[in-house]
C-alpha positions in Angstrom: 119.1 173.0 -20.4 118.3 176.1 -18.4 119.6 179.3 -20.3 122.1 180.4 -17.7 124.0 176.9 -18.4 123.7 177.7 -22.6 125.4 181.3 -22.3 128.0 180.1 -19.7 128.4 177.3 -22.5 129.8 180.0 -25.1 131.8 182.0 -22.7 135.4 180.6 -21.8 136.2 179.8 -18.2 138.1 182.6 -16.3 140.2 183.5 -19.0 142.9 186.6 -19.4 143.6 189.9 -17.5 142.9 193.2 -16.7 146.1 194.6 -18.4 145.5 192.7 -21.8 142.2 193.9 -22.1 139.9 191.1 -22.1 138.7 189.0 -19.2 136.1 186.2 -19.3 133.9 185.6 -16.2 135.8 188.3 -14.4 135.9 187.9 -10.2 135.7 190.6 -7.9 134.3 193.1 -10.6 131.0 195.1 -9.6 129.2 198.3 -11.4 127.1 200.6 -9.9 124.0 199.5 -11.7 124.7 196.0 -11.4 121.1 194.1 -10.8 121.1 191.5 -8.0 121.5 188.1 -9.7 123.4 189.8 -12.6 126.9 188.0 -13.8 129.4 189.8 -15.4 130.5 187.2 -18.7 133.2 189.7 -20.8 135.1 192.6 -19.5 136.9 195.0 -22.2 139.0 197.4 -22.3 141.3 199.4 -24.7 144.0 197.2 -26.0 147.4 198.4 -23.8 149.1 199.3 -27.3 146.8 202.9 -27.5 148.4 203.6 -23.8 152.1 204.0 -25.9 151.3 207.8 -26.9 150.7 209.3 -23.1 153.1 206.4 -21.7 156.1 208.2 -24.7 154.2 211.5 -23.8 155.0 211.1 -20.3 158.8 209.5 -20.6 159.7 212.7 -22.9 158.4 215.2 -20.3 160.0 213.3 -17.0 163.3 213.7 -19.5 162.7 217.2 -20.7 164.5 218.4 -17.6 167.2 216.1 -17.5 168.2 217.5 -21.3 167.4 220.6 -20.6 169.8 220.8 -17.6 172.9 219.0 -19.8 172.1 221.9 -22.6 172.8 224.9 -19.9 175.9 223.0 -18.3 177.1 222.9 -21.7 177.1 226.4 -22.1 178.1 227.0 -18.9 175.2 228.9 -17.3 174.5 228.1 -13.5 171.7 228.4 -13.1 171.2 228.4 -9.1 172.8 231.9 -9.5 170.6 232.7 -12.0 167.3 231.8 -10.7 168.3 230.4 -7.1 168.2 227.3 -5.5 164.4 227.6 -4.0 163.0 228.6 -7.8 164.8 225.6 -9.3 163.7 223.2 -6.7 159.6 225.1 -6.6 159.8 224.3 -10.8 160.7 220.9 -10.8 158.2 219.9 -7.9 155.5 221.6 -10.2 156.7 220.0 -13.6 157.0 216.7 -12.4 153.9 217.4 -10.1 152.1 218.1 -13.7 154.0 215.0 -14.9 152.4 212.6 -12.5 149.2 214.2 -12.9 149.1 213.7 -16.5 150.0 209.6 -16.1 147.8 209.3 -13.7 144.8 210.8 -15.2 146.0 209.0 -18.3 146.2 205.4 -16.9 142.8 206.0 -14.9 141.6 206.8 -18.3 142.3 203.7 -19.5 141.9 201.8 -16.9 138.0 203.0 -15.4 136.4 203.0 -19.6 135.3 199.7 -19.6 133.1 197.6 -22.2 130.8 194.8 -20.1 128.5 192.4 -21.5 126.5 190.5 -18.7 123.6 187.9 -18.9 121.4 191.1 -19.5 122.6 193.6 -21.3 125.8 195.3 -22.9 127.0 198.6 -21.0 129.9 201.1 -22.3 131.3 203.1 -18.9 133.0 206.5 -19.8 135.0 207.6 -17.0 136.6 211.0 -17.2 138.6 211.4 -14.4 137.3 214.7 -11.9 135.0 215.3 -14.9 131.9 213.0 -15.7 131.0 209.6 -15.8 128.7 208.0 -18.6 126.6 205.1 -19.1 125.4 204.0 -22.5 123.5 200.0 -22.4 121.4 198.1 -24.2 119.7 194.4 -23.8 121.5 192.0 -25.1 118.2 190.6 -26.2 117.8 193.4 -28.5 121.0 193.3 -30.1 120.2 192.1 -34.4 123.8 192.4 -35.4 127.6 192.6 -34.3 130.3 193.6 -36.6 134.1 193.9 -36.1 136.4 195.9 -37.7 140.1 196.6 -37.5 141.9 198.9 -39.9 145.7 199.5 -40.6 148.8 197.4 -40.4 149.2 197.7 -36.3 145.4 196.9 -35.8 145.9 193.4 -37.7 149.2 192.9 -36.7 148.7 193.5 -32.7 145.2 191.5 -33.0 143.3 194.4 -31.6 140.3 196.4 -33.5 136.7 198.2 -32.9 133.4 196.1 -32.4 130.0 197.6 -33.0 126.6 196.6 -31.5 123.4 197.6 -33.5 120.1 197.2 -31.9 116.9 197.2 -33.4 115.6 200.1 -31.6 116.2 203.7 -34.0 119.7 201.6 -35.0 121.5 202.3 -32.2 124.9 201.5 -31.9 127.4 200.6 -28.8 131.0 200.5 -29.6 133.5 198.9 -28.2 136.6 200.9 -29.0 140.2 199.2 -30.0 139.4 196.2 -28.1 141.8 193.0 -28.1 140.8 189.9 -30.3 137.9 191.7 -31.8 136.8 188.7 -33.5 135.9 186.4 -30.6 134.3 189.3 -28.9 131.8 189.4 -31.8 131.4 186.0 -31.9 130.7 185.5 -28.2 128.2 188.5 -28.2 126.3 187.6 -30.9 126.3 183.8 -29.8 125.0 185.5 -26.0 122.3 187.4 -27.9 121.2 184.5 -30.0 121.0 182.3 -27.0 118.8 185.5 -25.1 116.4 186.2 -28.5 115.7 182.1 -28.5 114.1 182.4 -25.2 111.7 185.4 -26.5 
């Protein structure tokens, strides 16, 4: 059986969706330093529960106004007299300017940092948005050992949890950061890395 056949063996058909975190055989995906013949077998990203914090971030500053607002017509302060009406209107266009800056950069964030395992190799893509973009990747032939690990009550409860690559080359690690169902991630990498160090 060629060895193309084995690893698609081990890895489910097209299987779940950008937003949960974890696709298998993912279409339409490309990277920049995607060789030729290359297929893309496991796409990761964060679980979607770590985007609560920026999401309640952002809902408490798009209402900050709104409260802010009720307080003064409480007390009975008008403030278009007070400031005028072309202040008021410049400062909410720049904090809900900031505000839609902030979720944007925030989803992209999440969205762009993506784990991929391929037929070849294992690749972690750090995207900063307007800042930096890095690559760490190693061959999945090289990988000796996968661990998972998920600690806390929400972790184990929401299914979602950190998986570590080790290589044999100065014990470097890639890891794959709060990623849904660690578990079967481990075991399909390791089971792709098996297949790969057979061949060898």
């Amino acid at each position: 059986m060629k060895l193309l056949e084995r690893m698609h063996e081990v890895i489910p058909k097209k299987e779940g969706s950008d937003f949960r975190g974890l696709v298998f055989n993912p279409r339409g995906i490309k990277f920049a330093t995607q060789n030729k013949n290359e297929e893309i077998f496991i796409l990761l990203r964060r679980h979607w529960f770590t985007n609560l914090s920026w999401v309640f971030n952002v809902a408490i500053f798009f209402t900050m106004p709104i409260i802010v607002i009720t307080v003064v017509l409480i007390f009975g302060i008008d403030l278009r007299q007070l400031l005028g009406f072309k202040i008021l209107t410049l400062l909410g266009l720049i904090w809900y300017s900031a505000g839609i800056t902030y979720a944007l950069r925030s989803f992209m964030e999440w969205y762009y940092n993506v784990f991929i395992v391929t037929d070849e190799r294992v690749l972690d893509l750090t995207f900063v948005p307007l800042q930096s973009r890095d690559v760490a990747e190693t061959n999945l032939a090289s990988i000796e050992n996968v661990q998972e690990k998920s600690i806390g009550f929400l972790p184990n409860l929401l299914g979602y949890g950190d998986v570590n690559v080790f290589t044999a080359a100065d014990n470097n690690i890639i890891t794959f950061d709060s990623v849904p169902d660690p578990t079967l991630v481990r075991d399909r990498v390791a089971d792709l890395a098996k297949i790969l160090r057979e061949k060898l």
